[in-house]
Wavefront OBJ file of the C-alpha trace (Angstrom):
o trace
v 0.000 0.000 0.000
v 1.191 3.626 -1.508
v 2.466 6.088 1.272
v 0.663 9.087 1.109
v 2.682 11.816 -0.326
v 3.363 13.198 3.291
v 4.499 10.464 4.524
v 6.428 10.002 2.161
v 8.012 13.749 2.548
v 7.970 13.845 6.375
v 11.729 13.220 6.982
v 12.706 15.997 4.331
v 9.809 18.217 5.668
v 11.187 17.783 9.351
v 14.713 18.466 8.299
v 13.601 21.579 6.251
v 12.054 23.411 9.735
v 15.169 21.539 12.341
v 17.721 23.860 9.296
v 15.448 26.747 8.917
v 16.116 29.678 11.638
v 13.095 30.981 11.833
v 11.308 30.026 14.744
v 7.619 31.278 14.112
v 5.359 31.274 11.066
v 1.882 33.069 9.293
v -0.311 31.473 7.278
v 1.441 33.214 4.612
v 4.820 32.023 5.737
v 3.978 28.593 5.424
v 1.781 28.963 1.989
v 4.826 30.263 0.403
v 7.545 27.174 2.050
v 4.584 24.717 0.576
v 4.540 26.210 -2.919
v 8.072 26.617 -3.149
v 8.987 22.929 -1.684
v 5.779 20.827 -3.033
v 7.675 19.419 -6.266
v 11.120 18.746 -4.493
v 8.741 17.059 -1.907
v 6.603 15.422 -4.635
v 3.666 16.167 -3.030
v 0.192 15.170 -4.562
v -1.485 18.021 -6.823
v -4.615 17.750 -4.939
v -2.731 18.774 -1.132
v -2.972 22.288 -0.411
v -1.154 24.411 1.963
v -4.378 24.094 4.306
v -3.122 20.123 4.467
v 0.182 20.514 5.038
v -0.607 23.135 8.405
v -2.694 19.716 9.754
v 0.544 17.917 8.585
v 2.926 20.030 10.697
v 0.409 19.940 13.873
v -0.352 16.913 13.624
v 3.036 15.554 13.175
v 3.977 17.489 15.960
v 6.718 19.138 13.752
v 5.181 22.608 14.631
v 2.778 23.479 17.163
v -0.585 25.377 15.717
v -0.743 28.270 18.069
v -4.381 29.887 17.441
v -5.009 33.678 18.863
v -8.289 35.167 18.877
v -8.885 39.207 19.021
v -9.998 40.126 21.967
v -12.365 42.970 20.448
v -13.363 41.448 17.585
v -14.592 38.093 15.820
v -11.214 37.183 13.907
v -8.259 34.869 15.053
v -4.515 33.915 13.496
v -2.999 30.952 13.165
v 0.902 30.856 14.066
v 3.034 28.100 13.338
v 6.044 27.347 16.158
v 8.583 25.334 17.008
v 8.748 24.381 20.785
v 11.642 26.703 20.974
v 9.749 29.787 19.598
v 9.366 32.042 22.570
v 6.350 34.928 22.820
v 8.686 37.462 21.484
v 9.461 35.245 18.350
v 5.600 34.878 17.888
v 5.115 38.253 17.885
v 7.595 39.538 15.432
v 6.549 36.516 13.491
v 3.047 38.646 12.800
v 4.838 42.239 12.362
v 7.821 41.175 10.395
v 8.729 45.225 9.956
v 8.068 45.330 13.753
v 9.878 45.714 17.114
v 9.728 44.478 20.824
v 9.184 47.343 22.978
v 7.670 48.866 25.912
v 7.197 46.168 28.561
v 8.718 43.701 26.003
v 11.704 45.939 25.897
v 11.980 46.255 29.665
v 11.897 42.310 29.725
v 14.434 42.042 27.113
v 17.024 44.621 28.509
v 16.148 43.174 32.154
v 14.942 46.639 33.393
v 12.425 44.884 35.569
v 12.085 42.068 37.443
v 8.617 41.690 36.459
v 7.514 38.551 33.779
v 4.230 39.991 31.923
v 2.346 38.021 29.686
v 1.992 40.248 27.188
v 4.110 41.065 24.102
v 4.071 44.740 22.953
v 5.691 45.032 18.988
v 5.719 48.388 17.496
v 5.294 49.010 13.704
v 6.289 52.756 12.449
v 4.461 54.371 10.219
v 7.145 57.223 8.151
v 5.427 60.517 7.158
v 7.265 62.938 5.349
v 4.689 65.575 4.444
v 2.057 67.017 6.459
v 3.547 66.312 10.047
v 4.343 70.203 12.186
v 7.813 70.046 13.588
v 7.379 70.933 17.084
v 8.860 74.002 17.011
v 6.429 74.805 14.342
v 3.709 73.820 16.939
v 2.708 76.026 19.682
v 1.070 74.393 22.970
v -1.427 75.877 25.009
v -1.866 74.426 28.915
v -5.672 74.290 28.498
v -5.400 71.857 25.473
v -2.948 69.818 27.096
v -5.007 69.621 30.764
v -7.675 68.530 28.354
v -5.760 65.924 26.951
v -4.547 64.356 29.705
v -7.402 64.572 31.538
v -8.909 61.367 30.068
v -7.913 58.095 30.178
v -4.844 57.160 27.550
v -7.097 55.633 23.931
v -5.190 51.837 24.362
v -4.678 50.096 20.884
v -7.546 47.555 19.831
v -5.293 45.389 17.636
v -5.101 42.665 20.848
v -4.817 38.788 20.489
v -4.452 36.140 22.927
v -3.139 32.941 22.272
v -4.570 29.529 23.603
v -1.806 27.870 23.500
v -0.281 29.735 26.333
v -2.336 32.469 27.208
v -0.542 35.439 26.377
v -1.339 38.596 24.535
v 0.037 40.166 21.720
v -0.596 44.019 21.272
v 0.380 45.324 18.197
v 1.182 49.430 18.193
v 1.456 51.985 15.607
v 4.037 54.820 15.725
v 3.682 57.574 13.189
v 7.422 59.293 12.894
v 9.148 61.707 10.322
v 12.759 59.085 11.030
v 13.208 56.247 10.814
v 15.025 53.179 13.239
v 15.558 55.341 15.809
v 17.013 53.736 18.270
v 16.090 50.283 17.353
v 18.465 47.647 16.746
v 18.663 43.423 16.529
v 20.299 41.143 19.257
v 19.895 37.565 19.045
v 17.973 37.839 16.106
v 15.394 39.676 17.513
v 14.312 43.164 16.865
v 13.980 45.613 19.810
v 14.349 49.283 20.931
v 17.941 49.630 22.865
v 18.036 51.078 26.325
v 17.859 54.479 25.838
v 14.900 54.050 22.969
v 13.225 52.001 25.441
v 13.167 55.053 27.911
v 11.966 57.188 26.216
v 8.809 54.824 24.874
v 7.718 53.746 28.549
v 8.134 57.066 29.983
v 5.832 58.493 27.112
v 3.628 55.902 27.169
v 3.373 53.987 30.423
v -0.244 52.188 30.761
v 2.215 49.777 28.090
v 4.976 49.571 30.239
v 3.709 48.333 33.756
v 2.839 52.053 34.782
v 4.408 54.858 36.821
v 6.260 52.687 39.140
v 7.351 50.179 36.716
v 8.414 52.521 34.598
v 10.603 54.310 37.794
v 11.687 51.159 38.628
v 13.615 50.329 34.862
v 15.329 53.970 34.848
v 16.724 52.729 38.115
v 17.894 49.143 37.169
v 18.701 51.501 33.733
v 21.154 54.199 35.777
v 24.046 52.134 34.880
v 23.931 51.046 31.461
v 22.210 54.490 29.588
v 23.609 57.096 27.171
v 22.159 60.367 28.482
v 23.355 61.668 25.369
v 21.619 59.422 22.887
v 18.484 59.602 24.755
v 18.376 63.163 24.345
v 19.879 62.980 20.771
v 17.182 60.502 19.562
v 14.171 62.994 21.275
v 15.736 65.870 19.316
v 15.375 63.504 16.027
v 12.020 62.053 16.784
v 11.037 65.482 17.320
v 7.928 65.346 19.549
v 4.666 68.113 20.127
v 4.828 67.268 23.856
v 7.995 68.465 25.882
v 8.852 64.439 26.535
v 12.146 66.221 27.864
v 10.945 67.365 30.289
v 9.365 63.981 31.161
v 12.458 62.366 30.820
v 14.426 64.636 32.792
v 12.463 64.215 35.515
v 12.932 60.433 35.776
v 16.524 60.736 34.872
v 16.780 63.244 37.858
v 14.927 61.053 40.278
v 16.374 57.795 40.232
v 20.105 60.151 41.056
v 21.621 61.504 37.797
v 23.465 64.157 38.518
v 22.546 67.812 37.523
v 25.183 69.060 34.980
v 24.117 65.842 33.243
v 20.646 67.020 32.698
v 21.930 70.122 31.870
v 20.499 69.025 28.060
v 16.495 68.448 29.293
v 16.789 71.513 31.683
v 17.324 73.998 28.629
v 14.523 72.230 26.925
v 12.117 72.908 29.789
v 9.326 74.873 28.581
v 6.576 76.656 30.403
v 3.911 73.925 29.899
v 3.363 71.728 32.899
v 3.315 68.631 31.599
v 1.768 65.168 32.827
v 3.625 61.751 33.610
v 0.734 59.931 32.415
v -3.259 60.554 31.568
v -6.378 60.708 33.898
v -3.888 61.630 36.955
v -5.677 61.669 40.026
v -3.854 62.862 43.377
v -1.651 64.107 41.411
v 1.843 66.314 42.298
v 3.593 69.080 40.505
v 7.363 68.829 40.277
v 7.689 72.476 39.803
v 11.555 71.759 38.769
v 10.669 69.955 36.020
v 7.057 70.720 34.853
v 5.917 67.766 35.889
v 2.617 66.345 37.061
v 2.959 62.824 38.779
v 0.880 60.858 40.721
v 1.170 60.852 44.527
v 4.123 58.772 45.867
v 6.281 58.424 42.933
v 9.057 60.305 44.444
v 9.547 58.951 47.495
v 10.355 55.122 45.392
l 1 2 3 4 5 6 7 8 9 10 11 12 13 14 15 16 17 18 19 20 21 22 23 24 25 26 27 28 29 30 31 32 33 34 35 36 37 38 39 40 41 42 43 44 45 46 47 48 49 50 51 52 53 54 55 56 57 58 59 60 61 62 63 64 65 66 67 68 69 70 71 72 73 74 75 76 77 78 79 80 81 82 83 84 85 86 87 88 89 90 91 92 93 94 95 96 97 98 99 100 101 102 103 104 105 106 107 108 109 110 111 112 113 114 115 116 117 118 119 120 121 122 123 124 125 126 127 128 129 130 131 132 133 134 135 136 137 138 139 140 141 142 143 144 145 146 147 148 149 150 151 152 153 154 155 156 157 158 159 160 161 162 163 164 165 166 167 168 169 170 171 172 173 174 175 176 177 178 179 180 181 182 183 184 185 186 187 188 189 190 191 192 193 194 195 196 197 198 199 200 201 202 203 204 205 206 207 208 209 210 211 212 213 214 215 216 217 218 219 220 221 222 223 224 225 226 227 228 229 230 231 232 233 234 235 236 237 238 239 240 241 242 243 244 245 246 247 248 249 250 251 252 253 254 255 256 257 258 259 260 261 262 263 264 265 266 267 268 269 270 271 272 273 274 275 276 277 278 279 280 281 282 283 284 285 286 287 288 289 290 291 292 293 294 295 296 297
């Protein structure tokens, strides 16, 4: 009796994914491997790529990993070896994509913490249309408004069932490009100082206030002060972020004539360490709203 085709293939197919370094695959991914593999493999016209995904689960030679949005009725299907971790998943999905925020903390070990949730930025580049800030003027009224509400969160949210965590996918619109992001081990992340300056702006994605205090402590060590505030000058932000990142930089102990760099950008906005602040303090130094307590961390 006739193998089927396979069967027949498995040992080749197994050997192509043990060689292959990729870790984590779409749909896509694996439609394209199929169609470009299916002769050498002689595989059967009437298989599909839809077979050969029940092939690879069922075969155990890659693990179906199915996430389902959490706002809406739609799911993925990843492919993954057992040695795929979350962040390979995730960068699996946003190829032109980068770990960052809490992922980036995790990654540079800026906190102790282990969250179940991936955080991969995609940039968006606009070249015409966007204000530079200088171009901009702020009013305090507009930004009280602002940051009077709670933060808008991104809706593009999956969770896996395979082992329960979340992916949150982000989207950054910038006038630069690779700012401050870089690849180690193969995987693409924001360095140190990038990573700063993203969970400081943006902290309900980063563990909050605290957490975000705690990795410019474990951080003190290891930053450039000088690229963080070269890559704010390039990324070229509305808000005064550095004032915001003075402030941090000043309270976990840098010393003063190494600010020197935020403290000429001060400007006469008081600005807010994160939205919907309630008991909140003003760091009068630094323009700074924060919430009750942060200070004495």
């Amino acid at each position: 009796m006739r193998k089927e085709t396979f069967d027949r293939a498995s040992k080749n197919i197994t050997f192509f994914f043990e060689k292959d370094k990729n870790k984590a695959y779409t749909t896509n991914d694996i439609q394209k491997i199929f169609d470009q593999n299916r002769d050498q493999w002689e595989i059967a016209g009437y298989r599909n790529y839809k077979h050969f995904i029940t092939f690879l689960n069922e075969r155990k030679i890659l693990i179906l990993d199915v996430q389902n949005h959490e706002y809406k009725n739609s799911k993925k299907q990843i492919l993954r070896k057992k040695s795929a971790s979350p962040f390979d998943v995730g960068l699996t999905v946003k190829k032109e994509g980068y770990l960052s925020n809490y992922s980036a903390m995790q990654f540079h070990q800026l906190t102790l913490q282990v969250p179940k949730t991936v955080y991969i930025s995609v940039e968006k580049y606009t070249v015409i249309g966007n204000p530079k800030s200088s171009e901009v003027v702020l009013a305090q009224a507009a930004v009280d408004k602002a940051f009077s509400k709670p933060q808008r969160v991104a809706t593009e949210s999956y969770k896996s069932e395979y082992d329960g965590f979340k992916y949150i996918y982000l989207q950054r619109k910038h006038t630069s490009t690779n700012i401050g992001i870089t690849i180690i081990n193969d995987l693409t992340v924001t360095d140190i100082e990038r990573t700063l300056i993203d969970i400081a702006m943006r902290p309900v994605y980063s563990g909050g206030a605290f957490q975000v205090l705690e990795a410019f402590k474990n951080a003190k060590d290891k930053v450039n002060l000088d690229k963080i505030a070269r890559y704010l000058d390039e990324l070229d932000y509305i808000y005064p972020y550095h004032q915001l990142l003075g402030f941090y930089l000043d309270l976990v102990g840098f010393q003063e004539k190494s600010l020197n760099h935020f403290l000429k950008k001060k400007t006469d906005i008081n600005f807010y360490q994160t939205y919907n602040l309630s008991n909140k303090k003003l760091n009068e130094k630094w323009g700074i709203y924060y919430p009750t307590g942060l200070e004495g961390l």
